[in-house]
C-alpha positions in Angstrom: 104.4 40.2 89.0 101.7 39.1 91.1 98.4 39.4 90.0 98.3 36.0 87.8 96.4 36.9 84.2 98.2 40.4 84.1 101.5 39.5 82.9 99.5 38.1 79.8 97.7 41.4 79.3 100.7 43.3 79.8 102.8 41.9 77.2 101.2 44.0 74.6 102.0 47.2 76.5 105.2 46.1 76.8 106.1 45.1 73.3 104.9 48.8 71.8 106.8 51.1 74.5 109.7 48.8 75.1 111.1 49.6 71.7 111.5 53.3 72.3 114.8 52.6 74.6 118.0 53.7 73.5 119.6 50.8 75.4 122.9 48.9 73.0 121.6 46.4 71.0 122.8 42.9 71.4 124.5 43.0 68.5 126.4 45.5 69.4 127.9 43.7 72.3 131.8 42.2 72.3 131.2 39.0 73.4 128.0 37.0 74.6 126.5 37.6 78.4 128.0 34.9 80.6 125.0 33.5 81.9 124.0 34.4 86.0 124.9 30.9 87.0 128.6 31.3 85.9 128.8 34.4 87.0 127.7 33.2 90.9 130.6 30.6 89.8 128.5 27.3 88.9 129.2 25.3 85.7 127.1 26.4 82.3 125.3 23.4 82.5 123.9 23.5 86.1 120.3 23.8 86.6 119.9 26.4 89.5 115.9 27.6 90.8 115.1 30.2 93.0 111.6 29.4 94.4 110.2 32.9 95.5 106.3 33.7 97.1 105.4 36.7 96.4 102.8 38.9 98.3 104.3 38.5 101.7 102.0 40.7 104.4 99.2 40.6 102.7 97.1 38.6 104.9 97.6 36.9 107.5 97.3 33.3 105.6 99.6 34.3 103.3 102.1 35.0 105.8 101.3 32.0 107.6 101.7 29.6 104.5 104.9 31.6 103.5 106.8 31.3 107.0 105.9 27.5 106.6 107.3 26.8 104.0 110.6 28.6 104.4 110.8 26.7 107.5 109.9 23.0 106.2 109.6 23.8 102.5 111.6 24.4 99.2 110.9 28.0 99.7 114.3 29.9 98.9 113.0 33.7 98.8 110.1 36.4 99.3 108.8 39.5 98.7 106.8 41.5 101.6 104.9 44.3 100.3 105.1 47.0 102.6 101.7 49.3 102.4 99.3 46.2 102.9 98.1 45.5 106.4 100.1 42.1 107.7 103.6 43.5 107.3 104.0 44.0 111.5 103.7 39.8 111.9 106.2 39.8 108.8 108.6 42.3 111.2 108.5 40.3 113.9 109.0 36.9 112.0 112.0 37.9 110.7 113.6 39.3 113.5 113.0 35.3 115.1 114.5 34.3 111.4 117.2 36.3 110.2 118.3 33.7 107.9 114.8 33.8 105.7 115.9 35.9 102.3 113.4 38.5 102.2 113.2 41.4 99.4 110.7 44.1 99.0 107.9 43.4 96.6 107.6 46.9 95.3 103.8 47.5 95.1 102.2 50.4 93.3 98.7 48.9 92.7 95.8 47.9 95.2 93.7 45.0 92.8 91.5 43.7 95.1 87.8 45.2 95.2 86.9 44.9 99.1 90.9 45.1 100.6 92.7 48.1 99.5 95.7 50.1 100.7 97.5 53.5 99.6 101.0 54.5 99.3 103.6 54.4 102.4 105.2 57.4 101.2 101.8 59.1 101.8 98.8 60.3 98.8 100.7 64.3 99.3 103.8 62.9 98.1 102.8 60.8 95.3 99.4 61.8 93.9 99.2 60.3 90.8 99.8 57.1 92.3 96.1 57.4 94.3 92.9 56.7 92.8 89.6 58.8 93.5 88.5 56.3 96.5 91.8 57.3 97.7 94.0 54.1 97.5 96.2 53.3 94.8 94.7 52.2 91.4 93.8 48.8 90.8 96.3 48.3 87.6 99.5 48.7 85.6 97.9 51.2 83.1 96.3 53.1 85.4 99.2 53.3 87.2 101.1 54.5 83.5 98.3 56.8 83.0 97.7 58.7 85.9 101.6 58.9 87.2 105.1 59.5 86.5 107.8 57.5 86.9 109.5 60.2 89.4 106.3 59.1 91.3 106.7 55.5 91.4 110.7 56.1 92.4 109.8 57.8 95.0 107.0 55.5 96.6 109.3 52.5 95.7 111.6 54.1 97.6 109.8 54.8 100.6 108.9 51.1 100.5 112.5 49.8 101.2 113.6 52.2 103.3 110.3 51.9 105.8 111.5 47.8 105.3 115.0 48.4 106.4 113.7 50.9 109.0 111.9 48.0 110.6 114.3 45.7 110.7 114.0 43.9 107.6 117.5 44.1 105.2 116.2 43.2 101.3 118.3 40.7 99.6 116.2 41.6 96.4 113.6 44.0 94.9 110.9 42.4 92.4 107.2 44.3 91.1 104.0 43.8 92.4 101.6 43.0 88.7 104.6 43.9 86.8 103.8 47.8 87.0 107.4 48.7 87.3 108.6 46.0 84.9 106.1 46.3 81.7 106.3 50.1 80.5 109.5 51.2 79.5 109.7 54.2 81.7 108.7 52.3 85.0 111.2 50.0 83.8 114.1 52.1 83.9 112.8 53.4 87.4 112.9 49.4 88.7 116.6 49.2 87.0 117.5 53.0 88.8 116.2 51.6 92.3 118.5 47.8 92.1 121.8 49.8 90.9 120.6 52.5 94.1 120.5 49.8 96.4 122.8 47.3 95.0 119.2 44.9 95.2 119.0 41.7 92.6 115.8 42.0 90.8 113.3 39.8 88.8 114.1 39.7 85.3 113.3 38.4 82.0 115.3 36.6 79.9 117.4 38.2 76.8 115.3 36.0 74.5 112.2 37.1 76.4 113.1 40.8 76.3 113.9 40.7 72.7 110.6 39.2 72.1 108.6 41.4 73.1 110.8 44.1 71.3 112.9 45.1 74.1 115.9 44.1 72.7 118.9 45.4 74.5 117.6 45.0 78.1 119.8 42.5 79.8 122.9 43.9 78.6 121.2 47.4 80.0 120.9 45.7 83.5 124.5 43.7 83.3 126.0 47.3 82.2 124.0 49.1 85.4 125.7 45.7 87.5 122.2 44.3 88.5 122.3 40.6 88.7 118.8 38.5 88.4 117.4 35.5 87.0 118.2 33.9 83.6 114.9 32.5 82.8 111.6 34.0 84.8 109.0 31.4 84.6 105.2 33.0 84.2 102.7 31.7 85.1 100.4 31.4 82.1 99.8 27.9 81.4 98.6 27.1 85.1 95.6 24.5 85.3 92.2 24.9 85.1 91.9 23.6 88.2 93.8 23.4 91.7 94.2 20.0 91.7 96.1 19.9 88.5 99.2 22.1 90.4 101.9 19.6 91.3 101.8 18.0 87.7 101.5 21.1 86.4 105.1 22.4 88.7 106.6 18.8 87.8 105.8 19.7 84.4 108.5 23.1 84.9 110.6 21.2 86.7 111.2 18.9 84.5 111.5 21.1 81.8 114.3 23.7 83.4 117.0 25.1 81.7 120.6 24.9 82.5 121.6 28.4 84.1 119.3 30.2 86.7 115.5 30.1 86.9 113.5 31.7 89.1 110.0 29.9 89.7 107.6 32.2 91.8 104.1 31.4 93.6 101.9 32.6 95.9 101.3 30.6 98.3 98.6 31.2 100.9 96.1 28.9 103.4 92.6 28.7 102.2 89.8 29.8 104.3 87.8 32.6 104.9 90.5 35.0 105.2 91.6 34.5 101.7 87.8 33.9 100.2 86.6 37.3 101.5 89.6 38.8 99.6 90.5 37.0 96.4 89.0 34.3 93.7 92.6 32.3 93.7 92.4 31.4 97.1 92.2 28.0 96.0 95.5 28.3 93.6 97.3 29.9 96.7 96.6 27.2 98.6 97.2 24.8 95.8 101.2 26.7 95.7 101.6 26.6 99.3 100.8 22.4 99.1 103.1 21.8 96.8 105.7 23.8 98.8 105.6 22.0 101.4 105.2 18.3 100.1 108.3 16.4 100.6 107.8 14.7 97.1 108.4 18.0 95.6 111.9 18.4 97.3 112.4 14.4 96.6 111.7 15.6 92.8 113.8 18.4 92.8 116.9 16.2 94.4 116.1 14.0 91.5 116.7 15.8 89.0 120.2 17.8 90.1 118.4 20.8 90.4 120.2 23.0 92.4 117.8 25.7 95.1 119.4 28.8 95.9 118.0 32.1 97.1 118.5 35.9 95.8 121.1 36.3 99.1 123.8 34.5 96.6 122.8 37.6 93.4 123.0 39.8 96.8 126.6 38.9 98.1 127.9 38.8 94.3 126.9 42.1 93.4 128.0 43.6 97.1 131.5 41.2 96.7 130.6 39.3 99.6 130.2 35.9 97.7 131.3 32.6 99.3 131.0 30.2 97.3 
């Protein structure tokens, strides 16, 4: 979920296709979902975040402000998507950083007007994935309308494997704009792909679900033994302006739930790089500031909030937990 005013937009969809699943209802269930928290082992009342960037490899500032603030940040996790032009410098990071938790940020749009890219699993194999300029259309409907979810399987696909194939082992899978996690039947795809690949994903809440009338979901995802967050913070109530960011994020932090939460950004250095490409260059940079400020760890310590990346959901779901 990348692009920032989508996941508003979205919710709509959502809300009248979500109800046509066949998933149990909540109701239904025997007992209530331990929470993700409990189930990596921590106590009910522990507050744990994931921090994640999103849009890894998508420009070179991006990737710079993202390395940075794995390395002397309170970055936990990332996504890289895979068809955009900056994955090599992600490859060859990595390799130098094996311990960065890195997932796939499955991408099946191309938003920007002057910087577009087309699918890794090539426009033969997935056609209704391209767009008449030849690169993949610039949103989730368009996405809905002109392809089918056997499409998007297998271009998400081809994104993870050509990420393993270079060198880079997902600890998680999450959806670039929410494409594969706002229509019901891209949904179950996105579900399919982390059972597949035994991947943590991005997820809503129950109560979040439920709201939007897809009531039924997280037990759907506990039942396929997918683990992911217990609250996903949007980002709709973001300032006006940059400079309003780190009260804004002490605002969330201060405000987290007891279970896990994942907070994600995307962070990204300002300049012309970024300006020629997108009009939240300032925001990015704005995310990857507060990333890096040692008053936001200082807050974070402060409060007994706990940081932990999607590698823990990884080892839990593959048995390989340590804690």
């Amino acid at each position: 979920m990348t692009h920032l005013p989508r996941v508003v937009c979205a919710c709509l969809v959502l809300a009248s296709v979500v109800s046509l699943l066949t998933w149990p209802r909540a109701a239904d269930a025997a007992e209530p979902l331990r929470s993700t928290a409990e189930l990596l082992g921590y106590r009910p009342t522990d507050r744990l975040l994931i921090i994640n960037a999103d849009d890894l490899g998508m420009s070179h500032a991006t990737n710079l402000a993202i390395f940075d603030a794995f390395e002397h940040g309170v970055l936990t996790s990332s996504t890289v998507m895979m068809p955009t032009a900056w994955v090599k410098e992600v490859v060859d990071w990595a390799k130098l950083h094996p311990q960065a938790n890195i997932g796939v940020h499955l991408t099946l749009t191309s938003e920007w007007a002057r910087y577009k890219w087309a699918p890794v699993a090539g426009r033969a194999a997935v056609p209704g994935l391209v767009s008449p300029d030849g690169f993949m259309w610039s949103d989730g409907p368009e996405v809905w309308k002109g392809a089918t979810p056997q499409e998007a399987e297998t271009e998400a696909r081809a994104q993870i494997d050509l990420a393993r194939k270079l060198g880079i082992e997902p600890t998680h899978i999450d959806s670039h704009m929410g494409t594969l996690q706002e229509n019901a039947e891209f949904w179950k795809v996105y579900l399919k792909l982390g059972a597949a690949y035994r991947l943590p994903q991005r997820q809503a809440s129950a109560a979040a679900y439920e709201a939007l009338g897809g009531r039924g979901m997280k037990e759907a995802e506990r039942a396929a033994g997918v683990l992911g967050p217990d609250e996903l913070l949007f980002e709709l109530k973001r300032p006006a302006d940059p400079s309003g960011v780190p009260a804004w994020y002490e605002q969330v932090l201060r405000g987290l739930k007891p279970g896990l939460t994942e907070l994600y950004l995307h962070p990204a250095i300002d300049g012309p790089e970024m300006q020629a490409i997108s009009g939240t260059h300032a925001f990015r940079d704005a995310d990857y500031r507060w990333l890096i400020d040692p008053r936001t760890k200082a807050l974070i310590d402060e409060l007994g909030i706990k940081l932990i990346s999607y590698r823990e959901l990884l080892n839990a779901m593959r048995g390989t937990a340590t804690k």
